[in-house]
Structures are given as structure tokens and as C-alpha cells.
LUMLOSE-347826 format. One line per field, with one value per residue (C-alpha): residue in one letter; x, y, z; residue number from 1. Coordinates in nm, 4 decimals. Layout:
residues N
r = c(A:...) .
X = c(X:...) .
Y = c(Y:...) .
Z = c(Z:...) .
k = c(NUM:...) .
END
This chain:
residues 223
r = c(X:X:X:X:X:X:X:X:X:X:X:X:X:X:X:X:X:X:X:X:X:X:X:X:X:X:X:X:X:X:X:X:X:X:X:X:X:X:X:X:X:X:X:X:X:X:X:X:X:X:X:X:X:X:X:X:X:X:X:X:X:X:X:X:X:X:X:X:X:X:X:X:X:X:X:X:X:X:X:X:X:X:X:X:X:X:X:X:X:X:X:X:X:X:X:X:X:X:X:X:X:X:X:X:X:X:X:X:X:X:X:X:X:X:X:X:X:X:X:X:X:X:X:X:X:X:X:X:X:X:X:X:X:X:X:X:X:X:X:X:X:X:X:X:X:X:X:X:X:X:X:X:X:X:X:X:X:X:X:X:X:X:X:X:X:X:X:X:X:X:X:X:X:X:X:X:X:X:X:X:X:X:X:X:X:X:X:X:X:X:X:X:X:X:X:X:X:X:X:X:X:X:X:X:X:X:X:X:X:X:X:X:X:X:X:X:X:X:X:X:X:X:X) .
X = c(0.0000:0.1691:0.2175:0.0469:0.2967:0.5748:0.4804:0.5970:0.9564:0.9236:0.9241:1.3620:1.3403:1.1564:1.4862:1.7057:1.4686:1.3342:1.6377:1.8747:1.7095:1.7236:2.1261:2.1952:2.0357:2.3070:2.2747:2.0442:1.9113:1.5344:1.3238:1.2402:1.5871:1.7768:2.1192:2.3384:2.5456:2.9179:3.0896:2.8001:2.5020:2.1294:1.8702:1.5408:1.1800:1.0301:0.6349:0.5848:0.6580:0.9853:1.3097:1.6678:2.0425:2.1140:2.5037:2.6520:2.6737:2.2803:2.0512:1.6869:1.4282:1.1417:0.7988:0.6782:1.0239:0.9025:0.5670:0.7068:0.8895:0.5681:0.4991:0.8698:0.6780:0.4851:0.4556:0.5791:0.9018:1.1642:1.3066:0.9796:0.8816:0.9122:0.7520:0.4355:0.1687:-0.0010:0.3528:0.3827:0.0395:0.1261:0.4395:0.3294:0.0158:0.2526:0.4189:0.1539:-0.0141:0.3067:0.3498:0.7231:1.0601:1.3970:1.7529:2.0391:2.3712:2.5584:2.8151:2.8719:3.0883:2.8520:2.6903:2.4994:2.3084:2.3231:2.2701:1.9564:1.7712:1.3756:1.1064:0.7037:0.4582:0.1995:-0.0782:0.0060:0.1551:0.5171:0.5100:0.5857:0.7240:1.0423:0.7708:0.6059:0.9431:1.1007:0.8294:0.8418:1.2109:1.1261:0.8442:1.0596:1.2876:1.0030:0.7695:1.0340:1.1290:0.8091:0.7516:1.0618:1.0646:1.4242:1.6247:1.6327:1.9012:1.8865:2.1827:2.0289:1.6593:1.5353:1.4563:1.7071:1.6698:1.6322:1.6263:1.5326:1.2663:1.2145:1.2693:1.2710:1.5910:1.7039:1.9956:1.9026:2.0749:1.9695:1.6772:1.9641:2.2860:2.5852:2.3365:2.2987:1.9409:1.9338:1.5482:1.4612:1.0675:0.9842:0.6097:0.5630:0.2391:-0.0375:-0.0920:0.1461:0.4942:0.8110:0.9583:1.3352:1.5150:1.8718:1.9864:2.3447:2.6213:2.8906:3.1655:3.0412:2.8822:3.0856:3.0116:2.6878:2.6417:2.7364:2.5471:2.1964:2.2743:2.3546:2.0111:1.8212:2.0251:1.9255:1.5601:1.3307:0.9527:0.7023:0.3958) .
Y = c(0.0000:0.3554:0.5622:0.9018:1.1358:0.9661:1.1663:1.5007:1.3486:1.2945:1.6386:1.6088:1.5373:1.8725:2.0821:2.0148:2.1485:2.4531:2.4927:2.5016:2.8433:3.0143:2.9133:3.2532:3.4898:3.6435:3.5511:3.7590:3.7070:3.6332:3.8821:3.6835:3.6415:3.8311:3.9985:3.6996:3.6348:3.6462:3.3494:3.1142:3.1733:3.3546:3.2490:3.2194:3.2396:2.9712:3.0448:2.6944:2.7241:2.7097:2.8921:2.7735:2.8582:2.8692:2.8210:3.0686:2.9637:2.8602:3.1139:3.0887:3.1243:3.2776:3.0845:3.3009:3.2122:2.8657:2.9422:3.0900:2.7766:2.5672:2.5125:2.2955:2.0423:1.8342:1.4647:1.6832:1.7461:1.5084:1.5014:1.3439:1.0910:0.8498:0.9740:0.8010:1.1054:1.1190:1.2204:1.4939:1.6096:1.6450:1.7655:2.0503:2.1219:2.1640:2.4526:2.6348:2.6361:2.7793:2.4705:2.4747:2.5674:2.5765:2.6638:2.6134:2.5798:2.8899:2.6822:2.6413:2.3219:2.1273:2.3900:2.1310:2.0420:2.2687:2.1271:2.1797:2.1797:2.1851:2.1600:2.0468:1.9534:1.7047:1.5608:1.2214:1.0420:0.8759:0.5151:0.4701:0.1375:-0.0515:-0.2892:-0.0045:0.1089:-0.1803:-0.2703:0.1033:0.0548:-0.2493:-0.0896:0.2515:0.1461:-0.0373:0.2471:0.5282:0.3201:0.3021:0.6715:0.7616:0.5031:0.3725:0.1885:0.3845:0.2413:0.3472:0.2948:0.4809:0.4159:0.3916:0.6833:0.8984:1.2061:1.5441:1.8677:1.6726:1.4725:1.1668:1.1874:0.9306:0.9598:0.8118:0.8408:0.7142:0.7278:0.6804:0.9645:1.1925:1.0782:1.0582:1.2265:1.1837:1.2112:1.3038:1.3352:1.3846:1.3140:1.5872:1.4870:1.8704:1.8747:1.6245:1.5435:1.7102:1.5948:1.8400:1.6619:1.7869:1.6425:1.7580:1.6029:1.6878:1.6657:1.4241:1.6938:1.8873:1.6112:1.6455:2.0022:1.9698:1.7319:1.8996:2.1804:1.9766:1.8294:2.1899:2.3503:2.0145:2.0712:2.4086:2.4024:2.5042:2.4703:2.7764:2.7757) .
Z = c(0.0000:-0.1115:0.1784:0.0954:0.2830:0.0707:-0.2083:-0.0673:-0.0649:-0.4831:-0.4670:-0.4603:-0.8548:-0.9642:-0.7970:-1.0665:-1.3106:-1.0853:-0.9477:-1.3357:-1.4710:-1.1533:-1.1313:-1.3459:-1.0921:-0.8642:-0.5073:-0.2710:0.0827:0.1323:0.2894:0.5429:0.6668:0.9252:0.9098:0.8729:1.1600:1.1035:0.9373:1.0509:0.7813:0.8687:1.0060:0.8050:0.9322:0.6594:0.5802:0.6511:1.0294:1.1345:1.1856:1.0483:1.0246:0.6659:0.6105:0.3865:0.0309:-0.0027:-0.1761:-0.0689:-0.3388:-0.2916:-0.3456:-0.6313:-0.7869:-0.7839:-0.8880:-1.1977:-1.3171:-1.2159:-1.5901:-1.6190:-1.4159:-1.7049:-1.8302:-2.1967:-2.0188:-2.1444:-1.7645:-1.6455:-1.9204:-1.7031:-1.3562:-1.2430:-1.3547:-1.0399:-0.8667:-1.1656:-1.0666:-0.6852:-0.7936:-1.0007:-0.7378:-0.4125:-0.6134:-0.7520:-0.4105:-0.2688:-0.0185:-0.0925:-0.0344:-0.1761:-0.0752:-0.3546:-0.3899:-0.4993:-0.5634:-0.9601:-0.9154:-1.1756:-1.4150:-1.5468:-1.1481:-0.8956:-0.5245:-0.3739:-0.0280:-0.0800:0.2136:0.2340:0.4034:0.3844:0.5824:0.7587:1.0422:1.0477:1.1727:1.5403:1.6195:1.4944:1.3407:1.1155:1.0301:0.9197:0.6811:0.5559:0.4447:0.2953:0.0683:-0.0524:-0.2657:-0.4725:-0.4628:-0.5451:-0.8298:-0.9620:-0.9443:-1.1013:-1.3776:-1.2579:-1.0033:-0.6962:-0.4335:-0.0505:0.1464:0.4928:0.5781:0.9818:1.2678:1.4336:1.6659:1.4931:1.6224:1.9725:1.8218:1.6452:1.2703:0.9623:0.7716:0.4282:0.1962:-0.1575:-0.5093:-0.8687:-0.9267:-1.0478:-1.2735:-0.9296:-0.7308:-0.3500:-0.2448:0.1700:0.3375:0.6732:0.7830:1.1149:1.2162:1.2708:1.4447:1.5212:1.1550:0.9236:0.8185:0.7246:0.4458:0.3792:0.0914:-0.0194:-0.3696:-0.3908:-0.7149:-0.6047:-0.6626:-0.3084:-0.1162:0.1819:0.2430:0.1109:0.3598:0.6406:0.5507:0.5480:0.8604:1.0389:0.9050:1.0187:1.3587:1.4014:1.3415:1.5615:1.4887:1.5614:1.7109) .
k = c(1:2:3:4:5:6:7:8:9:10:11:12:13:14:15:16:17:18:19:20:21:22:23:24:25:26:27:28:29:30:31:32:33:34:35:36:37:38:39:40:41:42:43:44:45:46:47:48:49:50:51:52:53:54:55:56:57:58:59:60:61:62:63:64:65:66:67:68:69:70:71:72:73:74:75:76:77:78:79:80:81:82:83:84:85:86:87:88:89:90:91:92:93:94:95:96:97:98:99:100:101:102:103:104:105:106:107:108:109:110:111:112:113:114:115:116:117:118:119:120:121:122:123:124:125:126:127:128:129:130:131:132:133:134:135:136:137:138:139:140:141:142:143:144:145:146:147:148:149:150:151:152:153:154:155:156:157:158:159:160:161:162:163:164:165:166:167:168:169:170:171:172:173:174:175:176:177:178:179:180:181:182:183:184:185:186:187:188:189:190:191:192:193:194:195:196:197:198:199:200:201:202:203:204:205:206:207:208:209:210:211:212:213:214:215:216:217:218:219:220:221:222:223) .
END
């Protein structure tokens, strides 16, 4: 049975697309952020609830930047010939709604990817026993392949603690050529999971890395 909050991590394959035309725009800092702290990044009130550090070298687009490139997201796009439609659909409807977020790379290591964090949410509950876990992990790597249309390969999938509470983390490759896919699943309130997903270019994975795990570190969920 497909897990319906497992949709909102798909949404990792739409940042290279999104993410590509906006990779000529120079570098700016959101309006929502505050003056950046010496040497360790800014910290960014989100619109979907939360506060993070962002590490210097990450450019935050703005939702109506994403809105923009909505159209990219289509079953006529050569780059998702192969997605299950109903993923393209929830896709497509998560940014046109404005129920995203995305942080990329200024880095221009690969010109032809550029490294990207992106954050949703979507209704659901993550399992809560070792049981419900363990049959999860077994089910992902069948159900991501069948969305994507290839072989999707997870070398990380089980809970671990996450800004001091329980969080389901997975490390997959294969939806991108050498890409590293990195999510993190925060149930952020009774019913509604923060889905974080960093796909990363193998030529900064280390830093990029690092970087993931020190905004998922700092966050702190608002009220």
C-alpha cells in the first residue's frame, strides 16, 4: 500500500529542473531572513513554520520564484517521461499552491546540477514502532522506483533524533545521474509531516552534507 505522505519526498526530482534556470540569478538574501550572523550563515523564518540557520553559500528562493517555473513540471518534459503522472500532478500542485521551499547551492561546481535543499509539508503520520518502520524501508525502494521510472538504491533508511525529536531519515541514489538524495521526515504537528530532501552533485557532497545536517540541527519549529 503507497504511503500518501511519501509523495511530498518525490518532490527532490523537480529541484534540478526549478532549481537550473534560476542558477543565473546572482545571489540575494530572502526577505524573510535576518542579518546573517558572522561566518556562521542567517537564520530564516520559513512560511511553513519554522526557523533555520542557513550556512553561507545557499541562496533561498522565494515561493513566487518557484511558482514561476511551475509550468517545467509536465509529463511533456523530457526530464519526467518516465515519472508516475499522479507524482507529476502532486508535484506541479505543491508549487503552484506555494506549499514549498527551496535553498540552492551557490556553488557552480557542476553547471549542469546545482545542489539543492527543498522543504514540504503534507498531511500524515510517520510510523511509530520498529515494526512499522522496518516494513516502511522495505516498501521505498520499490515504490520510489516506480515513481521515477528507474532503479532507486537506498543505502540509509530507519529513525534517528532530529532537532530533539524523532525523525525518519534516508539516503538514496539513482533519481539523479551521481546524485545523492538526503530526506529527513519531522512529524511537525499532530498530523502534518516536514519533508526535507537535499539532492546533492557528487563533486560537493561532503560540504553539502554537512550543511543539510547543520540547518536540520538548528531548526526550531514555531507555534
Amino acid at each position: 500500500m503507497k504511503t500518501r505522505w511519501l509523495f511530498s519526498g518525490l518532490v527532490l526530482f523537480l529541484a534540478a529542473c526549478v532549481a537550473a534556470p534560476q542558477a543565473s540569478r546572482p545571489a540575494a538574501p530572502a526577505a524573510s531572513a535576518t542579518a546573517p550572523s558572522s561566518g556562521h550563515g542567517t537564520l530564516h523564518q520559513s512560511p511553513l513554520g519554522f526557523a533555520v540557520m542557513v550556512p553561507d553559500g545557499w541562496m533561498i528562493l522565494s515561493q513566487q520564484d518557484l511558482k514561476e517555473n511551475a509550468g517545467l513540471i509536465s509529463a511533456d518534459n523530457p526530464m519526467f517521461a518516465k515519472m508516475d503522472k499522479n507524482v507529476i500532478f502532486v508535484i506541479k500542485q505543491k508549487i503552484e499552491s506555494g506549499n514549498l521551499e527551496l535553498f540552492m547551492s551557490t556553488s557552480m561546481a557542476n553547471l549542469m546540477f546545482v545542489s539543492n535543499i527543498n522543504f514540504a509539508k503534507q498531511i500524515g503520520r510517520l510510523p511509530a514502532d520498529a515494526d512499522a518502520v522496518k516494513q516502511l524501508c522495505e516498501q521505498l525502494p520499490g515504490e520510489y522506483s516506480q515513481a521515477f521510472g528507474k532503479d532507486i538504491h537506498f543505502t540509509q533508511c530507519g529513525l534517528e533524533t532530529v532537532a530533539g525529536q524523532s525523525a525518519l531519515h534516508l539516503i538514496s541514489t539513482g533519481a539523479l545521474p551521481n546524485g545523492t538524495t538526503i530526506q529527513y521526515f519531522l512529524q511537525q504537528s499532530a498530523n502534518e509531516i516536514l519533508v526535507i530532501t537535499g539532492t546533492f552533485s557528487p563533486q560537493n557532497l561532503a560540504k553539502d552534507e554537512a550543511d543539510l545536517d547543520s540547518i536540520v540541527g538548528s531548526m526550531k519549529f514555531q507555534n
